[in-house]
LUMDO-498620 format. One line per 4 residues: number of its first residue (from 1); their letters; for each residue x, z, y of N, C-alpha, C. Coordinates in steps of 0.2 Angstrom, whole numbers. Each point is the difference from the previous one (the first is absolute). Layout:
<recs>
NUM) a) X/Z/Y/X/Z/Y/X/Z/Y ~ ...
</recs>
This chain:
<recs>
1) xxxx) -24/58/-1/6/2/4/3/-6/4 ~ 5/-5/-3/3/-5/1/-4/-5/-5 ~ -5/-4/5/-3/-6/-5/5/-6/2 ~ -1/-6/-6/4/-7/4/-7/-4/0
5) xxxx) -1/-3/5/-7/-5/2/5/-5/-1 ~ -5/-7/0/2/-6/2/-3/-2/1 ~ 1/-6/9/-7/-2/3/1/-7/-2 ~ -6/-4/0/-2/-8/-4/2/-3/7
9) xxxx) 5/-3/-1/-2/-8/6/-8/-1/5 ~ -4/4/-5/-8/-3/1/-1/4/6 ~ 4/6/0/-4/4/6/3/-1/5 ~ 5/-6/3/1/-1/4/-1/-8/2
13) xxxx) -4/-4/-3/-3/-6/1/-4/0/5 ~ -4/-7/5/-2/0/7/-6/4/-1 ~ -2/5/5/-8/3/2/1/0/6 ~ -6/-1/3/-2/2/7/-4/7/1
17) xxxx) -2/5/-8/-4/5/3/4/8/0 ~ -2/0/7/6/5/3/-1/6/-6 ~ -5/3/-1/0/5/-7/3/-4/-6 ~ 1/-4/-1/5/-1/-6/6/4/2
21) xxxx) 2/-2/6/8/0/0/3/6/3 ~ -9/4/3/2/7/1/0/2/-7 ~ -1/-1/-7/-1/2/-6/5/2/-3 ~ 5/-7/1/7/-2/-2/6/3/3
25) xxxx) -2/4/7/4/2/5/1/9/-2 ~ -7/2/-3/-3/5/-3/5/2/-5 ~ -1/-5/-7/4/0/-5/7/2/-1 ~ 4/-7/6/8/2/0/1/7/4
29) xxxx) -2/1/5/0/7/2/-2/6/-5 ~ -3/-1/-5/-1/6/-4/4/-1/-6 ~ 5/-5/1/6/0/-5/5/3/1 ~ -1/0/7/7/5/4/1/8/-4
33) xxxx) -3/2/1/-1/6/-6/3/3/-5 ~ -3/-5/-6/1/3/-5/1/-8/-7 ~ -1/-5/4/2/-8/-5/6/-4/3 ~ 2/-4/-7/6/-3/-1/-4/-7/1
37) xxxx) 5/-6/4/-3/-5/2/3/-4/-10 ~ -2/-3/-3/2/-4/-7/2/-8/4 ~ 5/-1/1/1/-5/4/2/-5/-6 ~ -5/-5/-4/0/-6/-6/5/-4/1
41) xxxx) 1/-1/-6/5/-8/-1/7/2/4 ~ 2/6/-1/7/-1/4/0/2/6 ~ -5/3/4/-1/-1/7/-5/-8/2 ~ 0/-4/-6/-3/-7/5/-8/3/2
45) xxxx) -2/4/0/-7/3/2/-2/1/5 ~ 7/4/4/-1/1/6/0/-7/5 ~ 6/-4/-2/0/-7/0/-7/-5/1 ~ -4/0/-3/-5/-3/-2/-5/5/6
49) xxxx) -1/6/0/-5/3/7/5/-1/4 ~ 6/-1/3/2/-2/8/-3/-9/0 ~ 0/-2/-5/-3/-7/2/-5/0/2 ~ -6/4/-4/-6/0/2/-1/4/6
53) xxxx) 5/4/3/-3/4/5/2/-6/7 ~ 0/-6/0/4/-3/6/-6/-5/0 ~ -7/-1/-7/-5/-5/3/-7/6/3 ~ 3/6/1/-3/6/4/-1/-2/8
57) xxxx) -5/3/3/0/1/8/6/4/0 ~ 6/1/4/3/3/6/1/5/-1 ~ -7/5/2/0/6/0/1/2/-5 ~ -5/0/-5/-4/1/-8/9/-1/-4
61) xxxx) 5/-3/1/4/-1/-5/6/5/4 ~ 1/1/8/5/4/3/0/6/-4 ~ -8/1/-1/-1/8/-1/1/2/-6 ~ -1/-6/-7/1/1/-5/8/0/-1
65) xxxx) 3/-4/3/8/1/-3/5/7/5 ~ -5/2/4/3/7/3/-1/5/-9 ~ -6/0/-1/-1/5/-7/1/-1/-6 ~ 4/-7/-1/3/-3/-4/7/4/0
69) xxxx) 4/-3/7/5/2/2/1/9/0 ~ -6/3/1/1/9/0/2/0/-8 ~ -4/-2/-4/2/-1/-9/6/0/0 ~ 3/-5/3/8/-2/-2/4/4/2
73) xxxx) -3/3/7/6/8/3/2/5/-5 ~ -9/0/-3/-1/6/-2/2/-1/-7 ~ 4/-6/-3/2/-2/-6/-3/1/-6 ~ -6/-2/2/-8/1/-8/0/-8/0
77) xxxx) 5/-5/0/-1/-8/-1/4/1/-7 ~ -1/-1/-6/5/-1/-6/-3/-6/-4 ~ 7/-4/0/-1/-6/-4/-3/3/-8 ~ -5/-5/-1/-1/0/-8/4/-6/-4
81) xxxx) 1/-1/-3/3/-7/-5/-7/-6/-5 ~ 2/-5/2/-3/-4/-1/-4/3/-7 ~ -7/-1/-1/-4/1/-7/1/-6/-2 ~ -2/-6/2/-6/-7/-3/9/-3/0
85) xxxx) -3/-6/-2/5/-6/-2/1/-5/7 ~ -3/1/3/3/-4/8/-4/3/4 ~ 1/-1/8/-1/4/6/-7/-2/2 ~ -3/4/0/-8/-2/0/2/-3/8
89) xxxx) -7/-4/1/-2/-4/6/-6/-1/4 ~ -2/4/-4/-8/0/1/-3/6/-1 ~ -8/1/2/-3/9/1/1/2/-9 ~ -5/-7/-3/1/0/-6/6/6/-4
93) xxxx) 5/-6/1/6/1/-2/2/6/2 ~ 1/3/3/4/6/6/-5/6/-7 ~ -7/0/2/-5/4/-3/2/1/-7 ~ 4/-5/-5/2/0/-8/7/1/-1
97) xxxx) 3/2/6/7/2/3/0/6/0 ~ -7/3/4/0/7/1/-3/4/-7 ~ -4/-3/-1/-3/3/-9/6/0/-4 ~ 2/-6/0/6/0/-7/5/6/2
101) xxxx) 4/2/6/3/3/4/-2/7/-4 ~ -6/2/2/-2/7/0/-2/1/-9 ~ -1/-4/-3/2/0/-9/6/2/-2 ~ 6/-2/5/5/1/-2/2/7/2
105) xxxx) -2/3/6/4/5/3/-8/3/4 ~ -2/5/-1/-8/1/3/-1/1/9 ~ -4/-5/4/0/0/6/-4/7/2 ~ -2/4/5/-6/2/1/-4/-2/0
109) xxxx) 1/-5/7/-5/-7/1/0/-5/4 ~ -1/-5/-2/-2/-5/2/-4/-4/3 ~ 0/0/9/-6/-2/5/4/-7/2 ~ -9/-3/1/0/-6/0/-7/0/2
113) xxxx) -1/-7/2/-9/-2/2/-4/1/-5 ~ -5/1/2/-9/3/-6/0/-8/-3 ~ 2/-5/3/-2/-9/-2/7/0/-6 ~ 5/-2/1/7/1/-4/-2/6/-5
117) xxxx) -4/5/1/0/4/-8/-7/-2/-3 ~ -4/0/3/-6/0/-3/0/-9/-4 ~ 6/-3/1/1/-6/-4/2/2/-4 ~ 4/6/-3/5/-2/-5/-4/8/-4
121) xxxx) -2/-5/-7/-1/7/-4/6/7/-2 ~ 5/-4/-1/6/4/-3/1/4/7 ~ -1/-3/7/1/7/5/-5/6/0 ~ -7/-2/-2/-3/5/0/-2/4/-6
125) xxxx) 3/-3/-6/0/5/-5/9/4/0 ~ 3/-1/7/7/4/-1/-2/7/3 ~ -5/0/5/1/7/0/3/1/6 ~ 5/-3/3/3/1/6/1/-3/5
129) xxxx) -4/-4/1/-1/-6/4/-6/4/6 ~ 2/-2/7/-4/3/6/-2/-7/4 ~ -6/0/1/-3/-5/6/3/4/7 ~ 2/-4/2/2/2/7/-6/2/4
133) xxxx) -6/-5/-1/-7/4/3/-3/6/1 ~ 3/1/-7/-4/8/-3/5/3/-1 ~ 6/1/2/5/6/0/0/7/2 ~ -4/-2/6/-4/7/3/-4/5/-6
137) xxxx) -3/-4/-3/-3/5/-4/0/-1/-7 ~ 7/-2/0/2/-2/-8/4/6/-3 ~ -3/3/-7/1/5/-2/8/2/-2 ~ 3/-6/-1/6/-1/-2/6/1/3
141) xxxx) -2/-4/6/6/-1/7/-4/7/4 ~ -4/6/0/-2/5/2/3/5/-5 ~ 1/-1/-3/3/5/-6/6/3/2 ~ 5/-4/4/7/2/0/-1/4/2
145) xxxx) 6/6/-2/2/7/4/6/2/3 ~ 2/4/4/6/2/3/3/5/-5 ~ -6/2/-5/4/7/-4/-4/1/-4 ~ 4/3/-6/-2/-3/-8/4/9/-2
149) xxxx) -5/4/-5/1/4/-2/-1/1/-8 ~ 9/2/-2/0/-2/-9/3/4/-3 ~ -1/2/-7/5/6/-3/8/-2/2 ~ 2/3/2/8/3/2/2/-2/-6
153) xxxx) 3/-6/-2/4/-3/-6/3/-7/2 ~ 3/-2/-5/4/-7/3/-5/-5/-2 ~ -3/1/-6/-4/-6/0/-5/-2/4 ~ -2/5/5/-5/2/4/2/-2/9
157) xxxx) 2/2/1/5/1/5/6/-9/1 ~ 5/-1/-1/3/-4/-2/-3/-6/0 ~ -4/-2/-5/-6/-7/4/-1/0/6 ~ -1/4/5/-4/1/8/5/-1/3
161) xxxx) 8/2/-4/6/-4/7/3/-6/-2 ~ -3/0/-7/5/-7/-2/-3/-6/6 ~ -5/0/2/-1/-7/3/7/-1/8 ~ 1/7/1/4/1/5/8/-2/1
165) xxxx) 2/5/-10/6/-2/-2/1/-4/1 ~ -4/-7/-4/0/-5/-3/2/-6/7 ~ -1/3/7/-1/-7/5/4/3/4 ~ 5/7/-1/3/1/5/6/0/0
169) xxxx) 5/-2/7/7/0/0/3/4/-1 ~ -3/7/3/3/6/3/-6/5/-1 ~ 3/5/-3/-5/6/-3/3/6/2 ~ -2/6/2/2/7/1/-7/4/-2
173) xxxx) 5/4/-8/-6/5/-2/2/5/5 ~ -4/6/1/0/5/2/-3/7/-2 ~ 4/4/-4/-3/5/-3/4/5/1 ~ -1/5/3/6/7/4/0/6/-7
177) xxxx) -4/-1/-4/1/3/-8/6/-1/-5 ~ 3/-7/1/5/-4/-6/5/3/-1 ~ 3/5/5/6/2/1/-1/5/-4 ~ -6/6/3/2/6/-3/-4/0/-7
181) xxxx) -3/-5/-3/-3/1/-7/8/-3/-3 ~ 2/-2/0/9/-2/-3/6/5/1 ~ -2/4/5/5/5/1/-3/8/-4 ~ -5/-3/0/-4/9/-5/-1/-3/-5
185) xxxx) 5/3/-6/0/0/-8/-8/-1/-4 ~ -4/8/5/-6/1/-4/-6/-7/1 ~ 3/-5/5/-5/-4/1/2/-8/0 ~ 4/-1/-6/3/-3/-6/-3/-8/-1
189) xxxx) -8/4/-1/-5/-5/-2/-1/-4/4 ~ -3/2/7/-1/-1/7/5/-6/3 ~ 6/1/-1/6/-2/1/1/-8/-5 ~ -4/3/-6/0/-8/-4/-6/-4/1
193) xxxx) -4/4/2/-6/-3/3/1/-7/5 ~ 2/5/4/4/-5/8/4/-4/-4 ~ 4/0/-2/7/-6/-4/-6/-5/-1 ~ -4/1/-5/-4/-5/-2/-3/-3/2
197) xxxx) -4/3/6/-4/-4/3/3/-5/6 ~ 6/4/3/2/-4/6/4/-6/-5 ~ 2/0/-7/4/-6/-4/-7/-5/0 ~ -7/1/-2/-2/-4/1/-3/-4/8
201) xxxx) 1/4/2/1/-3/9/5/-3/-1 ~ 5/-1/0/8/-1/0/-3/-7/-4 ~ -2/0/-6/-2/-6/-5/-5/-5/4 ~ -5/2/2/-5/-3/3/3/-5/5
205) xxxx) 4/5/5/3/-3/6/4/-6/-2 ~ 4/0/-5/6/-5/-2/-1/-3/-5 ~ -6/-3/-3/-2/-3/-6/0/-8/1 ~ 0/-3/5/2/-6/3/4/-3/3
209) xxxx) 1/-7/4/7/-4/3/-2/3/9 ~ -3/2/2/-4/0/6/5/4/6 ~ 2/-2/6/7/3/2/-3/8/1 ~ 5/5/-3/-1/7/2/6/3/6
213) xxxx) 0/6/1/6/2/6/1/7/-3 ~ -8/7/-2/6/4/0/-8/3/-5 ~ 3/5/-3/-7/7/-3/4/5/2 ~ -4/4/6/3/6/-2/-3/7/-1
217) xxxx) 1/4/-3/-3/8/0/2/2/5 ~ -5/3/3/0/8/5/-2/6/-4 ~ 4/6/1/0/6/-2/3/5/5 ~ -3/4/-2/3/8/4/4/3/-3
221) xxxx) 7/1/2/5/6/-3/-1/8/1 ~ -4/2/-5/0/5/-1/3/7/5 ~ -2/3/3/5/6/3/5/3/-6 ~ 4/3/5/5/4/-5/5/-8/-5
225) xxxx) -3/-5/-1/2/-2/-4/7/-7/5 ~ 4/-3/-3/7/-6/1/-2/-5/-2 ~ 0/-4/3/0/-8/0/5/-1/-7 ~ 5/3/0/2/-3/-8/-4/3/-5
229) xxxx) -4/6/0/-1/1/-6/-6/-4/-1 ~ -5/-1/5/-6/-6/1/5/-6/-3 ~ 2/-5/3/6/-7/-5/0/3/-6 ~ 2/7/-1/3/2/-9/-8/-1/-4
233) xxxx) -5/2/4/-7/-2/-7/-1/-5/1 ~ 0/-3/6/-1/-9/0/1/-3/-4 ~ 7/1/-2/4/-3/-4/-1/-5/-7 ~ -2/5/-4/-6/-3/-5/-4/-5/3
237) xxxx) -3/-1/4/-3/-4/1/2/-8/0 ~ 5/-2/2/6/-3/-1/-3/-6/-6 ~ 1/4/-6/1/-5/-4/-6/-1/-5 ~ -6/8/1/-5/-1/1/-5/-5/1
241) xxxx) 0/-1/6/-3/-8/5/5/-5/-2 ~ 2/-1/-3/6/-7/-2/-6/-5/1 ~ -2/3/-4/-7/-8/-3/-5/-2/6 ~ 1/4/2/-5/-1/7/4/-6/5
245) xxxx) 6/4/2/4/-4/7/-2/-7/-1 ~ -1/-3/4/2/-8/0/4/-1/1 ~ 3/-5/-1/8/-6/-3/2/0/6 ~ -2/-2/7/1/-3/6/4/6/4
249) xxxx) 1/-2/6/4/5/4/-3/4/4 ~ -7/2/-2/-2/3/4/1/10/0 ~ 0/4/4/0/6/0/-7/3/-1 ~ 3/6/-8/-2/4/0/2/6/-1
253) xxxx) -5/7/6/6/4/1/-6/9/1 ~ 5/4/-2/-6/8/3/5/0/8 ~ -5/2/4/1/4/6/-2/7/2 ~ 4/5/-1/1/4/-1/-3/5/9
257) xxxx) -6/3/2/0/4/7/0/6/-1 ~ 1/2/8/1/8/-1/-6/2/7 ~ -3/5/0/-2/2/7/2/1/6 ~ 0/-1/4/3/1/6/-5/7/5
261) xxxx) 4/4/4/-3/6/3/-8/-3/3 ~ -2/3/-1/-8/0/1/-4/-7/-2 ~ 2/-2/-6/-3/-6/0/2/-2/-8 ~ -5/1/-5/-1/1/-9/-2/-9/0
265) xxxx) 4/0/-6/-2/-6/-3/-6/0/-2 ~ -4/-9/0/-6/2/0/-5/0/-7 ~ -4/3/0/0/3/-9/-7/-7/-2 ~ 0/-4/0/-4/-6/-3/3/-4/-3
269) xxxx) -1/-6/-3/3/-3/-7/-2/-7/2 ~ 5/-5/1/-2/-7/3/3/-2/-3 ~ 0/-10/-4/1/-5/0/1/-5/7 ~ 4/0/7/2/-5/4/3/-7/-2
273) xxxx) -4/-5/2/2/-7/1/0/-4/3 ~ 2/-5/1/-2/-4/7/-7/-3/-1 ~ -3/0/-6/-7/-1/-2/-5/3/5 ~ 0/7/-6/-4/5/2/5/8/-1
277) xxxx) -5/3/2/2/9/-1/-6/0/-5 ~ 1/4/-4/-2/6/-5/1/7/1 ~ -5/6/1/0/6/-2/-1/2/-5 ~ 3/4/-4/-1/2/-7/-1/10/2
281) xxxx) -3/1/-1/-2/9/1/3/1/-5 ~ 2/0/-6/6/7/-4/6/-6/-2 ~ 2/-9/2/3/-1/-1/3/-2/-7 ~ 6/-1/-2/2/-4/-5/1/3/-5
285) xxxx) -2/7/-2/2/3/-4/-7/-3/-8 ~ 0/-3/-1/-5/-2/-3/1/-1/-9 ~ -6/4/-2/-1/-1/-8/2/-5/-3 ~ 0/1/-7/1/-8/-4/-9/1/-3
289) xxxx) 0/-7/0/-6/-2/-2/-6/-2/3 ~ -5/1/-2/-7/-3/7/-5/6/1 ~ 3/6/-3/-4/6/2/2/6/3 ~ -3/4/4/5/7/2/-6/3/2
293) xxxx) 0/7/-2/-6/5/4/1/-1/10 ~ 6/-1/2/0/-2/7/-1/-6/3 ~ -5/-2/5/1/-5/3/7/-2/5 ~ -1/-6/2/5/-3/5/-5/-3/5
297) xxxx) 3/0/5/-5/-6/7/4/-3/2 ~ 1/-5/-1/5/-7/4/-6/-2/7 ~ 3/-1/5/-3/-2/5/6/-6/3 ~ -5/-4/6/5/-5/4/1/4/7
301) xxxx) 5/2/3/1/-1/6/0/-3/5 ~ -4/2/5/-2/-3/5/8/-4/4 ~ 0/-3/3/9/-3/3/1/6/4 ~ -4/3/6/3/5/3/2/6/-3
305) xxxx) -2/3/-6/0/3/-5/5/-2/-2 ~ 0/-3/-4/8/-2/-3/7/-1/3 ~ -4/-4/8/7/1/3/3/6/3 ~ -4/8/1/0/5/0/5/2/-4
309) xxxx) -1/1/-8/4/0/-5/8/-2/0 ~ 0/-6/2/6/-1/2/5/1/4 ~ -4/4/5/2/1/6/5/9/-2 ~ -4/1/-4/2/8/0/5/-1/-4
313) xxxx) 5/-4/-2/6/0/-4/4/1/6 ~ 0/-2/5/7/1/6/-1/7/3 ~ -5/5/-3/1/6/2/2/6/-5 ~ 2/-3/-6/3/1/-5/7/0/1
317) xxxx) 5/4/-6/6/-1/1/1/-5/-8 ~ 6/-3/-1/0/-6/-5/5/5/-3 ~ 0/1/-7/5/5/-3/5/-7/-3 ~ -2/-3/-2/3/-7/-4/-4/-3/-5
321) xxxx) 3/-5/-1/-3/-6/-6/3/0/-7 ~ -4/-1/-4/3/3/-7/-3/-9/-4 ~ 6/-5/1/-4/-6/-4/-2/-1/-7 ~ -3/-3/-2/-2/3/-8/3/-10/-5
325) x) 4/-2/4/1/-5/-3/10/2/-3
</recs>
């Protein structure tokens, strides 16, 4: 769904062979998608390739710091924190930077030159390690998906957004069901189901120092039904999610729509971030455990796609915000 890669120094060292570089040019473009750049030592990683991209031809380095710079737009650059006991200096070093790194916290993968791994045992017995050469038909860096089909539970489920939670400033679930499972008695469960799962959203999101701004719910206010009485089962919630909120000042809040004359709230289940989008088909209503007779399909949305989604809120009417702090 959301891999974290992180590329070696090595793969951006001097070549003249223009298939290398179409290889490397290949790779960063196929991260646009659906990978997280693992940016080592603090960010000094990025640091260490802008150095190297400056003993490059001209060209060869213009192009690589545009799909570098598209990474950074598109905000898949996340610092990782030092592993090793000082700042590597060398391919060596950088290479037992990235191993020790991915022991502590698991990488996808790790591409670097066929010469840089096929030297180091410990990289080829890791398992995650990609020659830049053969990426094209490396079974590993081929594997990734846009969409992953699992039982409809939290332990199932929840893994797939955590990497998202986890890096993002600003979150909007969207599930047009939350309202009216909290306002009908007989579907009680359903209604604790969502508490849980969006609390562990809520946890995942806020579990670090990392600056945040806001979580919010989107739901639909039920027909026939009042914005106070929607706030009145909110409510619970409240002290519910205590444990979740983080410390800081950031906002967490439900926002509450209503339909407008020819034009229905839209009936699909999203995670929005400034990351990525997430589709979820039956949404956050999700089991405890790691098994359910139902599945779930998380999928990533395309940007045009997602920014569609977005769009459709100003054709909505805003009934109010119900904050849960």
């Amino acid at each position: 769904m959301l891999y974290e890669v992180t590329l070696h120094p090595s793969v951006f060292d001097r070549c003249t062979d223009r298939v290398y570089w179409n290889s490397v040019a290949h790779i960063l473009q196929g991260m646009f998608a659906n990978c997280v750049f693992a940016n080592l030592w603090s960010g000094e990683l990025l640091n260490e390739v802008s150095r190297r991209l400056k003993s490059l031809d001209h060209g060869t380095a213009d192009t690589l710091r545009r799909l570098l710079d598209r990474l950074r737009d598109l905000r898949r650059i996340h610092p990782r924190p030092p592993a090793g006991g000082r700042m590597p200096r060398s391919n060596p070093e950088w290479l037992d930077e990235a191993l020790l790194s991915h022991s502590r916290c698991a990488l996808f993968a790790i591409i670097a030159r066929d010469a840089v791994l096929s030297a180091s045992p410990p990289a080829i017995a890791s398992g995650v390690c990609v020659p830049v050469e053969g990426a094209g038909t490396n079974t590993l860096w081929n594997g990734r998906t846009h969409a992953q089909q699992v039982p409809r539970c939290r332990g199932c489920v929840l893994p797939l957004l955590a990497p998202v939670l986890e890096r993002s400033r600003k979150v909007h679930v969207v599930d047009y069901v939350i309202a009216r499972a909290l306002l009908n008695p007989r579907r009680s469960p359903s209604a604790a189901r969502f508490r849980d799962a969006i609390g562990q959203c809520i946890h995942y999101w806020g579990r670090d120092r990392r600056p945040r701004t806001e979580f919010v719910i989107h739901t639909e206010l039920p027909r026939n039904e009042t914005l106070a009485r929607c706030a009145s089962a909110f409510h619970p919630w409240r002290s519910a999610l205590r444990y979740a909120l983080p410390a800081d000042a950031s906002r967490v809040l439900i926002r509450v729509w209503s339909s407008t004359t020819g034009r229905y709230f839209q009936r699909n289940r999203f995670l929005l971030s400034e990351i990525v989008a997430l589709k979820l088909g039956k949404g956050f209503d999700l089991f405890p455990g790691t098994s359910a007779r139902q599945t779930e399909n998380v999928a990533i949305l395309p940007e045009e796609s997602a920014r569609l989604v977005e769009s459709e809120f100003a054709q909505l009417r805003l009934e109010g915000e119900i904050g849960l702090r």
